[in-house]
C-alpha positions, -999 to 999 in steps of 0.1 A, spaced: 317 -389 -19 287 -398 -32 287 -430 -52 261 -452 -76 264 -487 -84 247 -501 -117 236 -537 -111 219 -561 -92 242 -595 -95 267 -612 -75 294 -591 -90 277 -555 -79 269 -572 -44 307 -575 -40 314 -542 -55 289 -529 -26 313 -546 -1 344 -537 -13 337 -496 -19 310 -496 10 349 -499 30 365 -470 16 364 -436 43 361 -421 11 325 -429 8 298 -407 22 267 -424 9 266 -460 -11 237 -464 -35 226 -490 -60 202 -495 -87 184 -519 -88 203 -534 -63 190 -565 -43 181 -576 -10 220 -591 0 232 -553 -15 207 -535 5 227 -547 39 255 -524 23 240 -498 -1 207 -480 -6 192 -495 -28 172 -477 -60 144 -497 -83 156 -484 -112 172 -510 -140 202 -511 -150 190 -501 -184 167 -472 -179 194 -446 -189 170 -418 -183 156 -428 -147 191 -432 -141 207 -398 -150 179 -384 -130 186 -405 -99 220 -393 -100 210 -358 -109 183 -358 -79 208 -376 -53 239 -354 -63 257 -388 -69 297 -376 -75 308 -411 -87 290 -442 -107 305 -475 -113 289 -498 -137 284 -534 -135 270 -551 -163 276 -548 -199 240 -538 -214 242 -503 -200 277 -501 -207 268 -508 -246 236 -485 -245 257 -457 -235 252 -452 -198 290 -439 -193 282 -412 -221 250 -399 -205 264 -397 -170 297 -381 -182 277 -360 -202 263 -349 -168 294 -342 -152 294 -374 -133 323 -394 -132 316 -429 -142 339 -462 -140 336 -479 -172 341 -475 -209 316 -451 -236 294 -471 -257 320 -465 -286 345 -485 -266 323 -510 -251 315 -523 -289 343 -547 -280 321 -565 -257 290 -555 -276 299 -572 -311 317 -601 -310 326 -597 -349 340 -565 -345 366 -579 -315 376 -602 -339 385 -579 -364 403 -557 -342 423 -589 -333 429 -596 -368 441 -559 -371 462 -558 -339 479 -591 -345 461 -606 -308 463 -643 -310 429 -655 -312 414 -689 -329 409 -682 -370 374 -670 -380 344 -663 -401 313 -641 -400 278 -650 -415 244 -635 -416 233 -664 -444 225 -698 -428 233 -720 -460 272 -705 -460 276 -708 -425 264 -746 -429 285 -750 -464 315 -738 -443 311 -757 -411 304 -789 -432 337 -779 -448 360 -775 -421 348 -802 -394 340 -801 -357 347 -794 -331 338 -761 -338 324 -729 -320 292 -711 -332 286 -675 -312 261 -646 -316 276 -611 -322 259 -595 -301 248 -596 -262 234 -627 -252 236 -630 -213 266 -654 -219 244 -682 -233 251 -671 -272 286 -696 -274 278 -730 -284 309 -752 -286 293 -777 -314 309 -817 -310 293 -830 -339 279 -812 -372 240 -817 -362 244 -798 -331 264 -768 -352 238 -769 -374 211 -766 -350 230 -736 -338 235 -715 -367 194 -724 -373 189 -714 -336 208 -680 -342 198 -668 -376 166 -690 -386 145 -693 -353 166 -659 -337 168 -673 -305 190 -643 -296 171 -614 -313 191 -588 -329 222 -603 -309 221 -632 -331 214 -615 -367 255 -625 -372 270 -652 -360 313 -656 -360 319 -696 -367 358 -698 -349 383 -728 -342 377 -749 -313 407 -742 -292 416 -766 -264 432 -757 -235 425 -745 -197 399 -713 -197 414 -685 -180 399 -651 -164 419 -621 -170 412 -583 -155 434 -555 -164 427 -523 -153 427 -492 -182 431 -453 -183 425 -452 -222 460 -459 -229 480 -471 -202 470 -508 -184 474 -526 -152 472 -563 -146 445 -575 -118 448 -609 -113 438 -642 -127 408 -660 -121 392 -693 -133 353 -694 -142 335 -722 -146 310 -719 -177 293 -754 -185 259 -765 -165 269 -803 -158 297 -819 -138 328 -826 -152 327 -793 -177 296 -815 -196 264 -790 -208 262 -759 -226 280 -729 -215 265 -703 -188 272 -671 -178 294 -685 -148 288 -715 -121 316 -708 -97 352 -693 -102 383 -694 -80 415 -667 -79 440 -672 -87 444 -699 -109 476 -717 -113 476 -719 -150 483 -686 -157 520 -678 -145 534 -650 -139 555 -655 -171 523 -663 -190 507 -629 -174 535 -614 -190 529 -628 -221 485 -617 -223 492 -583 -213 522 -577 -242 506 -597 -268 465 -591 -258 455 -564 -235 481 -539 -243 474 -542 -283 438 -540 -275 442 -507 -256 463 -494 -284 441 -507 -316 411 -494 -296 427 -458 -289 438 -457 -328 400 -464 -337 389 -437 -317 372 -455 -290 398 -450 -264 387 -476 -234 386 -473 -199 377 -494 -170 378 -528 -167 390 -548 -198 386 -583 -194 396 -613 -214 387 -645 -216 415 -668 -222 422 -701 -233 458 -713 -227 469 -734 -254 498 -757 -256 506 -725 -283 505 -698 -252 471 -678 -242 451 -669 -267 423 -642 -266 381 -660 -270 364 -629 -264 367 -594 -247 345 -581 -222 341 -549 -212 339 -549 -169 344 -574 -143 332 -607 -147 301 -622 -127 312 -646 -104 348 -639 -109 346 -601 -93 332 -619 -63 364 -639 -59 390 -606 -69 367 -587 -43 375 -609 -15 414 -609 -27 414 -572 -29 399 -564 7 424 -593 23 449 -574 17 434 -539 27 417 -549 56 429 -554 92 433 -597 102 411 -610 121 411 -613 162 414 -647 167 424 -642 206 452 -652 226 
């Protein structure tokens, strides 16, 4: 078999590991890749959001099988281009990966689906976001719909520094189109949680647990990243809790998503905040996590692969 990965992070590096070990493989491939993937794919300078150059790649190379890391291609349509192809492709259509791609429309499906999640609103109009966060206190969390390389959630402490965020959205459009609506939510406290479940479209498989941690500074201080380390699993989440996101969160999702006609597959990850209420859902994304797949990567292979020699 004949395989392409999409990426060029941390999380497509161990995805290069992990299927770079199966006998199944023939020939590994990545684009763009990097110099760490290169030691176990070949790698293809090609971004991850050239569409095109990469339906011709795999047309050229007589790929078989893609898997796609990040969420941008996954949202321009990637999966529906390669499919279109005849290539099978590991990861959801751009209708399904809208859940990722709009953070407003998760939380309407959430709404619809009955998925705990903190209570919300959605503005486009500075002054009503304002009028409403000066209404209903801090904390308080300020997020872009759209993509934003995980940088678009601003957990707000004090009314100044929401303000500055809804300004920074929709008045300076820090974030582009990403940021032309914003979704002002509850702060909910709690422990952050990782979640990966594995989908068909309407059946779903629990991964495993995994905790990421998103703010710059030491001691959970600074705005939020995309990720600064993660570890698996995480003792917060157990296995009675487990039980509990994938009957009340992921399985709903799957369902709402199928009877909107944007039946999912792949990787359906949420982001969880366990509340002295239970878990509750703070956003959807649409494939593995970047660092977490790094730490499930490692889990996955110690238990496929033979132990160490460590001699007599």
């Amino acid at each position: 078999m004949r395989v392409l990965i999409v990426g060029s992070g941390g999380r497509e590096h161990a995805l290069a590991w992990a299927i770079s070990a199966s006998p199944l493989v023939d020939k590994l491939f990545c684009a763009p890749g990097n110099a760490g993937i290169a030691e176990e794919a070949e790698c293809a300078a090609i971004a991850a959001t050239d569409i095109t150059g990469l339906v011709e790649f795999c047309r050229r190379e007589q790929v078989d099988f893609a898997v796609v890391g990040p969420e941008a291609p996954l949202v321009l349509g990637l999966v529906d281009a390669l499919e279109a192809e005849g290539i099978d492709t590991f990861g959801p259509n751009a209708a399904a990966a809208v859940l990722e791609g709009s953070k407003a429309f998760a939380k309407d499906l959430c709404m619809r689906a009955q998925i705990p999640t903190a209570a919300y609103r959605r503005f486009r109009d500075p002054a009503a976001a304002k009028a409403f966060i000066a209404n209903h206190g801090v904390p308080i969390v300020v997020k872009a719909d759209g993509l934003a390389g995980g940088k678009g959630v601003i957990v707000a402490r004090d009314v100044g520094e929401a303000y500055e965020a809804v300004d920074a959205a929709l008045v300076a459009g820090r974030f582009g189109a990403a940021g032309a609506e914003i979704v002002v939510e509850d702060f909910l406290a709690g422990e952050e949680v990782s979640f990966h479940a594995l989908v068909d479209g309407k059946n779903a498989l629990p991964l495993t647990s995994a905790h990421d941690y998103k703010p710059v500074g030491e001691g959970d201080t600074g705005p939020n990243t995309g990720g600064m380390g993660t570890c698996s699993p995480t003792p917060r989440l157990t296995p009675a809790l487990e039980g509990a996101v994938m009957e009340r969160i992921i399985l709903p999702a799957v369902s709402a998503m199928r009877l909107d006609g944007r039946q999912f597959k792949g990787i359906l990850y949420a982001g969880l905040m366990v509340t002295e209420a239970g878990p509750q859902l703070l956003e959807f994304n649409t494939r593995f996590g970047d660092p977490e797949c790094q730490v499930l990567m490692m889990r996955l292979m110690s238990d496929l692969l033979p132990a160490p020699d460590r001699g007599a």
